[in-house]
C-alpha positions as CSV (number, residue, x, y, z in Angstrom):
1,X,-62.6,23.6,-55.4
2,X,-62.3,20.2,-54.2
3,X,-58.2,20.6,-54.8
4,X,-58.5,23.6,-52.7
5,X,-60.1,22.4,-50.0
6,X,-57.8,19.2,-50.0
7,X,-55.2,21.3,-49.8
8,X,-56.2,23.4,-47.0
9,X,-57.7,19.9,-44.6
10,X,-53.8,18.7,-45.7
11,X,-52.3,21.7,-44.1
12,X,-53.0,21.1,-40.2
13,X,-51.8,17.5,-40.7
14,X,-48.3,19.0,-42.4
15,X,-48.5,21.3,-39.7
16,X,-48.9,18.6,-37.0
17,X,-46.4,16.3,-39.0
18,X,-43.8,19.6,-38.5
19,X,-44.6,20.1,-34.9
20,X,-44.2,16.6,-33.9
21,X,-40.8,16.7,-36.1
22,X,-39.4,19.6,-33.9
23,X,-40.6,18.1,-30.7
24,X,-38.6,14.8,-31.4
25,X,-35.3,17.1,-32.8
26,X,-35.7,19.3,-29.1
27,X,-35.5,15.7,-27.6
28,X,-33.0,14.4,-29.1
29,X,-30.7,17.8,-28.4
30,X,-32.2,17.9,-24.8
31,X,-31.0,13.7,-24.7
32,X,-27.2,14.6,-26.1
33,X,-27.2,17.7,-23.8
34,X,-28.1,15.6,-20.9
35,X,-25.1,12.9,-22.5
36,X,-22.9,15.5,-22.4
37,X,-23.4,16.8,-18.6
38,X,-23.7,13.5,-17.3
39,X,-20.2,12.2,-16.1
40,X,-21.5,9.0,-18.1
41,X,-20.6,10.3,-21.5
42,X,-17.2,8.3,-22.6
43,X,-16.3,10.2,-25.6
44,X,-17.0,13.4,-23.2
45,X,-12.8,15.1,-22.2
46,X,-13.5,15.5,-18.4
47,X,-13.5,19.4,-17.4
48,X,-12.4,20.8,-14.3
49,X,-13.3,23.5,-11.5
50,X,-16.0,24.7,-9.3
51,X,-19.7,23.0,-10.1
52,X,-18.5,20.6,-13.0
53,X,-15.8,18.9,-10.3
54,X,-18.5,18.9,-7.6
55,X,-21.3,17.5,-10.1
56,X,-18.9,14.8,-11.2
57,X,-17.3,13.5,-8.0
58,X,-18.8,10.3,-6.1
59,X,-20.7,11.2,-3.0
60,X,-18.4,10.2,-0.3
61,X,-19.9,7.8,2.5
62,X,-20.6,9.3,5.9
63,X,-17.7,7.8,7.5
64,X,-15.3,10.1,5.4
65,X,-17.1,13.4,6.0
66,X,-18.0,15.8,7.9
67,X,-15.9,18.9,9.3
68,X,-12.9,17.9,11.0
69,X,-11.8,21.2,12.3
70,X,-12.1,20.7,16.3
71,X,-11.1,16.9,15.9
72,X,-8.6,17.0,12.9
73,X,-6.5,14.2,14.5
74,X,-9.1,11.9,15.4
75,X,-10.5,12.2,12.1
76,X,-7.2,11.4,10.2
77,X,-7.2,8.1,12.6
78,X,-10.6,7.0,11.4
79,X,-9.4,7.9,7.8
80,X,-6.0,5.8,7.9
81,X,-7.7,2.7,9.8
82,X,-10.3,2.6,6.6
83,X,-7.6,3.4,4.2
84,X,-5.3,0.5,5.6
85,X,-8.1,-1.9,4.6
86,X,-8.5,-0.7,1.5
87,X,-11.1,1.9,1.2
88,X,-11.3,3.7,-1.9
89,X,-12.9,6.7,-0.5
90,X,-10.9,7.0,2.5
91,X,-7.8,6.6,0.3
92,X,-8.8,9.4,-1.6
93,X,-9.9,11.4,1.2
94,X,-6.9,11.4,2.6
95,X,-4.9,12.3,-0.5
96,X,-7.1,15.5,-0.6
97,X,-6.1,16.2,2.8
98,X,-2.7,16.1,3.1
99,X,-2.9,18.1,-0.4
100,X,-4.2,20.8,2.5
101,X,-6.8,21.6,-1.0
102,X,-8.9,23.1,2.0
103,X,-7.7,25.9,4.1
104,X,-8.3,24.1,7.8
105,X,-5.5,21.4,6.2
106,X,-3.1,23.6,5.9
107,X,-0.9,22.7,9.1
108,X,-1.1,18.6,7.5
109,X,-0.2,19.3,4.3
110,X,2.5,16.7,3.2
111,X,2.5,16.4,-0.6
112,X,4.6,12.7,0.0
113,X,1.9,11.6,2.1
114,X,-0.7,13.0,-0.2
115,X,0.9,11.0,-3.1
116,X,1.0,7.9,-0.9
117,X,-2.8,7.7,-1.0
118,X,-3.5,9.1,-4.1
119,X,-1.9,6.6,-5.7
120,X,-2.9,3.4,-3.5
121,X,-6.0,5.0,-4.5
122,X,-5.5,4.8,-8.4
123,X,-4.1,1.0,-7.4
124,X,-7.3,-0.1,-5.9
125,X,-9.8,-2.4,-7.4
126,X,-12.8,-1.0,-5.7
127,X,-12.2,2.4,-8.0
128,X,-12.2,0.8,-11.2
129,X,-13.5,-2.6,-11.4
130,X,-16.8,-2.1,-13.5
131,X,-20.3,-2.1,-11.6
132,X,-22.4,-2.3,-15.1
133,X,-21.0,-3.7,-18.4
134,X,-24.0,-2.6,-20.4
135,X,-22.6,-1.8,-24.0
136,X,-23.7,2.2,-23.9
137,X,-23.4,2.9,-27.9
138,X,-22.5,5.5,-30.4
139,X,-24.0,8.4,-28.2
140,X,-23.2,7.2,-24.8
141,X,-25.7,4.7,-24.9
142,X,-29.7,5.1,-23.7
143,X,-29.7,2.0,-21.6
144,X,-29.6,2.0,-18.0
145,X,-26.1,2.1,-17.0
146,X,-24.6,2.6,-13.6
147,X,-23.5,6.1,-12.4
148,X,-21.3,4.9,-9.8
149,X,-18.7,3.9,-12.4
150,X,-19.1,7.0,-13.6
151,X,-18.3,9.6,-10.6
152,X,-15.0,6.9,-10.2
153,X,-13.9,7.1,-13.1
154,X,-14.0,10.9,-12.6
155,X,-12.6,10.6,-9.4
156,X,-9.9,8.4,-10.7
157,X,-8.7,11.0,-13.5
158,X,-8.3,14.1,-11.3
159,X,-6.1,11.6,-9.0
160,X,-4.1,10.9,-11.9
161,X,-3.8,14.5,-12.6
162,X,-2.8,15.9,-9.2
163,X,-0.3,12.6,-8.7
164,X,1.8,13.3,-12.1
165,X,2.0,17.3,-10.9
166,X,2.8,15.7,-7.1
167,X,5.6,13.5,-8.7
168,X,6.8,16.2,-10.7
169,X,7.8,18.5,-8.3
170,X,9.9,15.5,-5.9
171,X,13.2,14.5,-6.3
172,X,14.0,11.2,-7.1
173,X,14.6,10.2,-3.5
174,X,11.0,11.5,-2.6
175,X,9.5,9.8,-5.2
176,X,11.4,6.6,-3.8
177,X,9.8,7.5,-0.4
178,X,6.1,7.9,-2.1
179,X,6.9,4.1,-3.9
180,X,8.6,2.5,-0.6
181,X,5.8,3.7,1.6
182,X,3.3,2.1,-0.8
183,X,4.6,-1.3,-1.2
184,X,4.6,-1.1,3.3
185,X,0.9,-0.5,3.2
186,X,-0.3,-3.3,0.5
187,X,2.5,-5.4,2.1
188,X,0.3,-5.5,5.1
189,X,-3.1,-6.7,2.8
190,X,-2.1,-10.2,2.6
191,X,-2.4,-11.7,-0.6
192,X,-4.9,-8.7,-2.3
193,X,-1.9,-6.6,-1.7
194,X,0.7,-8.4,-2.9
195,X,-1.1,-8.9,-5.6
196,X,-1.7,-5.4,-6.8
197,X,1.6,-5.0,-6.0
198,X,2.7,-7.9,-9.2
199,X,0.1,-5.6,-11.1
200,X,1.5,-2.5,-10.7
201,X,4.9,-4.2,-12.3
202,X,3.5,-6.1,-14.2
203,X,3.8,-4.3,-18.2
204,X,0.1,-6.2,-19.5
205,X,-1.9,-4.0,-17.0
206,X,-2.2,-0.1,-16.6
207,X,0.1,2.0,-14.4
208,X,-1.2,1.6,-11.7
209,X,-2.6,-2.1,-12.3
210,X,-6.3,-1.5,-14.0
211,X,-6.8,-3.0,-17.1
212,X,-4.6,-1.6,-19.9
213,X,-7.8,-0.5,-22.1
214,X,-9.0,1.8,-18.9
215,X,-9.6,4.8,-19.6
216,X,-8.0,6.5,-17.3
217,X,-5.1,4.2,-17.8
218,X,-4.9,5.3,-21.5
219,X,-5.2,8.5,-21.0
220,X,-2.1,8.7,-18.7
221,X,-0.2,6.5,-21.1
222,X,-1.3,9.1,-23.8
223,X,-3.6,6.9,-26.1
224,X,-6.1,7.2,-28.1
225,X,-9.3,5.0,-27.6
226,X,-8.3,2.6,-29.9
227,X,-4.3,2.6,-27.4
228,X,-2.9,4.2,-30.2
229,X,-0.2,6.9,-28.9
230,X,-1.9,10.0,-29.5
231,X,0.8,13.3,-29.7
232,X,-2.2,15.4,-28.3
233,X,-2.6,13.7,-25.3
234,X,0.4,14.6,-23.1
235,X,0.1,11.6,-20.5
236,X,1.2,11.6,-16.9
237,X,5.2,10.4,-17.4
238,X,5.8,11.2,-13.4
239,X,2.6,9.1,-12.3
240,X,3.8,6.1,-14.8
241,X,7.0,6.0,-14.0
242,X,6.4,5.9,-10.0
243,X,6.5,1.6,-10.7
244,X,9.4,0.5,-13.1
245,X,7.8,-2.4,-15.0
246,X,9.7,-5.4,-15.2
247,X,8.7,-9.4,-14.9
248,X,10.9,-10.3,-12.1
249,X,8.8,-8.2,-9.5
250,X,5.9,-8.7,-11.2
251,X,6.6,-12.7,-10.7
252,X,8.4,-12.1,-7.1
253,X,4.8,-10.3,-5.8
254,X,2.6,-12.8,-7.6
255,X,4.6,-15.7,-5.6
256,X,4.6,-13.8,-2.1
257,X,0.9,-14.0,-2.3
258,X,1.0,-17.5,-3.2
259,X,3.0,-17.8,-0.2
260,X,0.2,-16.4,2.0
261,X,-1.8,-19.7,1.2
262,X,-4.4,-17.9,-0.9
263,X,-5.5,-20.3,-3.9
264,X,-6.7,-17.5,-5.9
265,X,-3.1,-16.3,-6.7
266,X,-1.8,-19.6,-7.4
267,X,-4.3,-19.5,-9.9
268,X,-3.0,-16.2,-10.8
269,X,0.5,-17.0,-10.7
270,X,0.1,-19.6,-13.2
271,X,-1.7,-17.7,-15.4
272,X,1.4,-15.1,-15.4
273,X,4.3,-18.2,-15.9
274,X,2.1,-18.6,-19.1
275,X,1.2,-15.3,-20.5
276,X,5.0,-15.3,-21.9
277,X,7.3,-17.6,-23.0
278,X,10.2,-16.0,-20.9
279,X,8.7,-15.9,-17.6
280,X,8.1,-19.3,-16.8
281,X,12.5,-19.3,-16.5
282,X,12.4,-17.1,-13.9
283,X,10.8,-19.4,-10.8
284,X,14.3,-21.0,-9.1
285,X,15.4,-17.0,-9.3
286,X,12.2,-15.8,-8.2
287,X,12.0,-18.1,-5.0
288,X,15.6,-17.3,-3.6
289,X,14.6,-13.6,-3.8
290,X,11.4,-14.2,-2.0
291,X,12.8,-15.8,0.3
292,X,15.2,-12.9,1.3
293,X,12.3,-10.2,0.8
294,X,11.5,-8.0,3.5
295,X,8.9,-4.7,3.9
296,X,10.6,-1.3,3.1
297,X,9.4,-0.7,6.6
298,X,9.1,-2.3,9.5
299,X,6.2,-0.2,10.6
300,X,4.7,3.4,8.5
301,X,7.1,5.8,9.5
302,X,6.6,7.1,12.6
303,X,7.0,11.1,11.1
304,X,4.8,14.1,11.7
305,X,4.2,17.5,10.1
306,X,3.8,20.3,12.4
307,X,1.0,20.5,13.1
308,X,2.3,17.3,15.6
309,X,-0.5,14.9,13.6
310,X,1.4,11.4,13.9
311,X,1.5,9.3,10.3
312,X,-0.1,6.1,12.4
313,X,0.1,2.8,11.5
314,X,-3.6,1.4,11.4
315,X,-2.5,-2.0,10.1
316,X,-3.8,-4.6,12.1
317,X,-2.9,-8.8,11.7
318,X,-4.5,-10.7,9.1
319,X,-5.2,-14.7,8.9
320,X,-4.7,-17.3,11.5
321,X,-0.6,-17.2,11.8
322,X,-0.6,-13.5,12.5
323,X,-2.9,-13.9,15.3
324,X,-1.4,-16.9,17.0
325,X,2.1,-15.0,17.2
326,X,0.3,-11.9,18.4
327,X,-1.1,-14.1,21.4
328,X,2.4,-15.5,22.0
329,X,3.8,-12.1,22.9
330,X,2.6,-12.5,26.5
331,X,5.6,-14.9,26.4
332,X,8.0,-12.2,26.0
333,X,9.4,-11.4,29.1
334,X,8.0,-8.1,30.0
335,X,11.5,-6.6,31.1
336,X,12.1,-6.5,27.2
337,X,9.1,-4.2,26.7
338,X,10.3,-2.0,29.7
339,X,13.9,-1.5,28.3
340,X,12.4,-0.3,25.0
341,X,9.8,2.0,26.6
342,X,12.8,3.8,28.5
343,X,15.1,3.9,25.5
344,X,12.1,6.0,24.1
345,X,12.1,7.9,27.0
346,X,8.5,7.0,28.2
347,X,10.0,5.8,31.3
348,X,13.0,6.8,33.5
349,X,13.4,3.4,35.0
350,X,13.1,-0.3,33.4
351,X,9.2,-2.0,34.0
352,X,9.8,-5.6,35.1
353,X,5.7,-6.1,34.4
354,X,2.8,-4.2,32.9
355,X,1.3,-3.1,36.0
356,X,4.4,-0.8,36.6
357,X,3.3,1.2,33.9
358,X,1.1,4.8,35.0
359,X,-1.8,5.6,32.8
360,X,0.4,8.8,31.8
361,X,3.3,6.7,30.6
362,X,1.1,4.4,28.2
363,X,-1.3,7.2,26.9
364,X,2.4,8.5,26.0
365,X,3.4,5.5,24.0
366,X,0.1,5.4,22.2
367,X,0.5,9.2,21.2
368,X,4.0,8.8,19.6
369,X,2.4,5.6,17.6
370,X,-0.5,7.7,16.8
371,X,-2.8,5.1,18.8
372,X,-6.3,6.5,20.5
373,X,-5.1,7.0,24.0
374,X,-7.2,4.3,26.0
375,X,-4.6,4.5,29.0
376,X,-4.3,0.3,28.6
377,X,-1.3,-1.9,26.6
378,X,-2.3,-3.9,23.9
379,X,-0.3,-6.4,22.3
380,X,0.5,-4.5,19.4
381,X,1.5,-1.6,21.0
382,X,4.1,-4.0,23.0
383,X,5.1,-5.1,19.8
384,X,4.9,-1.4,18.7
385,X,7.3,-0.6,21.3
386,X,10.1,-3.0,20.5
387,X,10.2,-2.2,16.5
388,X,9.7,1.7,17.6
389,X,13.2,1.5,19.4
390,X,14.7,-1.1,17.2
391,X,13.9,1.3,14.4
392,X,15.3,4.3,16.3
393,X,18.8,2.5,17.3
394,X,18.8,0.5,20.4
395,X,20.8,-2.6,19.6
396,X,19.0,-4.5,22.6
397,X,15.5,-4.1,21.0
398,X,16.8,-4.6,17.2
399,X,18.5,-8.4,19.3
400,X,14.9,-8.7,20.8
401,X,12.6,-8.4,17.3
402,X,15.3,-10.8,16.2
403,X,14.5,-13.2,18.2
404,X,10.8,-12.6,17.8
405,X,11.0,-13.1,13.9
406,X,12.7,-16.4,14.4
407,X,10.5,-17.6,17.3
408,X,7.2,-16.3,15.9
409,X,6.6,-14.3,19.1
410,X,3.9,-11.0,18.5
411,X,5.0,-11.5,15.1
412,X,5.1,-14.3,12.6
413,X,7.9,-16.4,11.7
414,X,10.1,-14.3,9.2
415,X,14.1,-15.4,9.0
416,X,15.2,-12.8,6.6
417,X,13.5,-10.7,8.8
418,X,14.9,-11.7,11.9
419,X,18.5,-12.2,9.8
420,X,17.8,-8.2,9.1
421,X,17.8,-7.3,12.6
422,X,20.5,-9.8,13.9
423,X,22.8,-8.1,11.5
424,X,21.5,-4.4,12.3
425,X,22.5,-5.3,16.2
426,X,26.0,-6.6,15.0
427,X,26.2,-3.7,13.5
428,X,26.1,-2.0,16.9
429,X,28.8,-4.5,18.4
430,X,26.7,-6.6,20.0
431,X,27.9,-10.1,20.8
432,X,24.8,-12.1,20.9
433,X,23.8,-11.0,17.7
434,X,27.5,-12.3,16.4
435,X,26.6,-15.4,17.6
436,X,23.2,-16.0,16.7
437,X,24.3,-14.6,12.9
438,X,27.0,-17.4,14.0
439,X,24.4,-19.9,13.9
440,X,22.9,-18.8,10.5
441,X,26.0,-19.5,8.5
442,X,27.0,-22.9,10.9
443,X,23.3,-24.4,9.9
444,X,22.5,-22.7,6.7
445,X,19.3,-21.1,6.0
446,X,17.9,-21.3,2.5
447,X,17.8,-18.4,0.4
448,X,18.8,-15.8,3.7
449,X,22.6,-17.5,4.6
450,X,23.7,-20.0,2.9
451,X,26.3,-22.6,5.1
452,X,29.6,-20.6,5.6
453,X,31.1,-22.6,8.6
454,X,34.1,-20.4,8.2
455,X,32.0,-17.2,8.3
456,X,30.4,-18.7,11.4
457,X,33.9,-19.5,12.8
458,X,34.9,-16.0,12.4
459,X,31.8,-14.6,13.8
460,X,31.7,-16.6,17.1
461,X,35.7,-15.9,17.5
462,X,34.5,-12.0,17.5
463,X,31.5,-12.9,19.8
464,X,33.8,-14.3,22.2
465,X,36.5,-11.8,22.0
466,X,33.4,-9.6,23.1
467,X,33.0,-11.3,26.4
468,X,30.0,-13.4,25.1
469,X,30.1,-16.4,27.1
470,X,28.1,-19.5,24.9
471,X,30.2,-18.5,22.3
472,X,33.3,-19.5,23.5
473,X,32.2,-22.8,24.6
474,X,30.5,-23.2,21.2
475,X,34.1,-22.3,19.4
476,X,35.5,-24.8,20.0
477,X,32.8,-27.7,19.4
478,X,32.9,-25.2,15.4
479,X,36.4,-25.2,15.2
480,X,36.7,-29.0,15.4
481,X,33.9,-29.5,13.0
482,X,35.6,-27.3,10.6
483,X,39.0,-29.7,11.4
484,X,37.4,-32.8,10.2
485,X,35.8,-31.8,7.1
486,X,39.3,-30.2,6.2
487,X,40.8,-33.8,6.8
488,X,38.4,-35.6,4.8
């Protein structure tokens, strides 16, 4: 009896012992479920389409959305002035829209210019640089961990995706377009820029400089968690081959920064002279190339699809020295400014000053640079309007940005630049720049023109022969210097 009645007062605690059993297994499957929707899961393969994509994506700040239909143009403005300084978000944003993935973007679409910022998207710190490092665990971890790294790292492997398919539809001279117009944009970020740009050739990070154990970065190079090469995972060959890899670039980037005066990447560029035994050889080589380095660009291409949108250029200066030559460009003479604005076609006649200028005729200049149209000249878009004609062929202007480069006049002091455009207005025939090319080779300039006193004798013969009139004073005083080192 008493075994019996044990037995049943046993039962309701078995009972409670069971219930309590299946409460705790229905929490753990409701936990892994809950794992496995998040975005947080890192075993978890990323799926794609409809509420999955939406669930999974970062929620984009309020300057990036919002319809865009009656103001398309001003919106693409606001997004390029945030995506020149490096915001993720806008980056992305802008990728998506020149994709036309939406049917009001149809009339933009542009799959180069979608690429562009797709990939200086993938390039950017801000999208994978970790927010929390908690250590999640076997199951994803059940500690507190950050969400935000989450939705980017999402974000950051469907811009992987649609970049390889991009890249894999281009030629190869549109995929050099896509890689030249890149390397303009993080020219103009001062040092950060140039030194994503010595990451993204540099073989010891990801392809697109993240750390080589990202995950997004392995799964385009087609490794396995451990960055083993896995024959399941395909990769994205077109997005990692957009950057060669190779040490000089890597180096020549690293030292451009250095050149900027930041004293973070001469910290960095040390570190790289030491991370191989090879690459500390390459400095003397390294230093004559930076020295002759120029932009791909001189300004984003001034190009348009048809729907008559401008590609703008929404860098602005950075640091003290680009400022100070910005203020100088008030001592430009002004005629310079007028003859570019009528090679363009702005104007029918030459301005002497500013004030000849109708609202009409600048509000026309700051549409063709894609500029809000505030009817009053800035000193960019004086600047604009000399490298705008330059660009487009008048030898005057390409003599006048010369000049500018090697005086430091609305743009700092760059000689290869300013050798670049001395040469592009010989090109033309034009005597001045013979002579002041002339002058390059007579003096010897380090790394752009070496000293070539006969190449400067030849140079000012043609500059005279073309009615140049310092030159053929100038000749002579060459000729006789030449005379006496011959003698010697």
């Amino acid at each position: 009896m008493r075994d019996s009645e044990a037995t049943t007062d046993e039962r309701p605690d078995r009972r409670g012992r069971r219930s309590a059993a299946a409460v705790g297994v229905i929490a753990l499957v409701a936990m892994l479920a809950g794992s496995v929707a998040s975005c947080g899961n890192p075993s978890l393969p990323f799926a794609g389409g409809g509420e999955t994509a939406a669930s999974n994506a970062c929620p984009r700040p309020q300057s990036v959305t919002g319809s865009e239909f009656n103001a398309q143009e001003a919106g693409l403005r606001q997004l390029r002035r945030a995506a020149f300084r490096g915001d993720f978000f806008a980056q992305l944003e802008l990728g998506t829209r020149y994709a036309a993935l939406r049917a009001t973007d149809k009339n933009i679409e542009d799959p180069i210019e979608s690429a562009v910022w797709t990939g200086l998207a993938l390039a950017n710190d801000e999208g994978f640089a970790p927010i929390n490092r908690v250590d999640r665990g076997g199951f994803g971890g059940w500690r507190p961990v950050s969400r935000y790294d989450d939705c980017r790292a999402w974000e950051r492997h469907v811009a992987y995706q649609r970049l390889d398919g991009q890249l894999s539809r281009m030629t190869m001279e549109e995929q050099a377009e896509v890689r030249n117009r890149m390397i303009y944009v993080l020219s103009t970020q001062d040092a950060d820029g140039f030194r994503t740009l010595a990451r993204l050739h540099d073989a010891l990070y990801g392809p697109f400089g993240e750390p080589s154990d990202n995950r997004e970065a392995r799964e385009a190079l087609g490794r396995n968690p451990s960055g083993q090469p896995d024959r399941r995972r395909g990769g994205y060959p077109s997005a990692i081959g957009l950057f060669p890899r190779n040490d000089v670039d890597a180096y020549l980037y690293n030292y451009l920064a250095v050149q900027t005066g930041d004293v973070g990447a001469y910290v960095l560029l040390k570190d790289f002279e030491r991370s191989t035994p090879a690459r500390s050889r390459y400095g003397a080589f390294v230093e004559a190339k930076a020295r002759q380095w120029v932009p791909p660009y001189e300004f984003y291409p001034n190009e348009a699809p048809d729907s008559g949108v401008p590609f703008s250029d929404e860098s602005r200066p950075r640091g003290d020295a680009y400022e100070y030559a910005l203020g100088r460009v008030t001592e430009l003479p002004f005629v310079h400014v007028g003859r570019a604005l009528r090679y363009l076609g702005v104007t029918e006649t030459v301005a002497e000053q500013a004030s000849d200028l109708s609202a009409r005729q600048i509000q026309t200049l700051e549409a063709m640079l894609g500029h809000n149209m505030e009817s009053r000249l800035s000193a960019i878009e004086m600047v604009r309007a000399i490298q705008l004609a330059a660009v487009n062929g008048s030898s005057e202007a390409q003599l006048v940005l010369a000049v500018m480069y090697s005086e430091g006049i609305g743009v700092p002091p760059d000689y290869a630049r300013a050798f670049h455009w001395y040469d592009q207005a010989d090109k033309q025939g034009s005597p001045e720049a013979k002579f002041a090319m002339s002058t390059y080779f007579a003096l010897g300039v380090a790394g752009v023109a070496d000293q070539d006193k006969a190449q400067a004798v030849a140079l000012r013969i043609d500059s005279a022969l073309a009615g140049f009139g310092p030159s053929a004073s100038r000749l002579q005083a060459v000729l006789a210097q030449v005379s006496r080192s011959q003698r010697r």
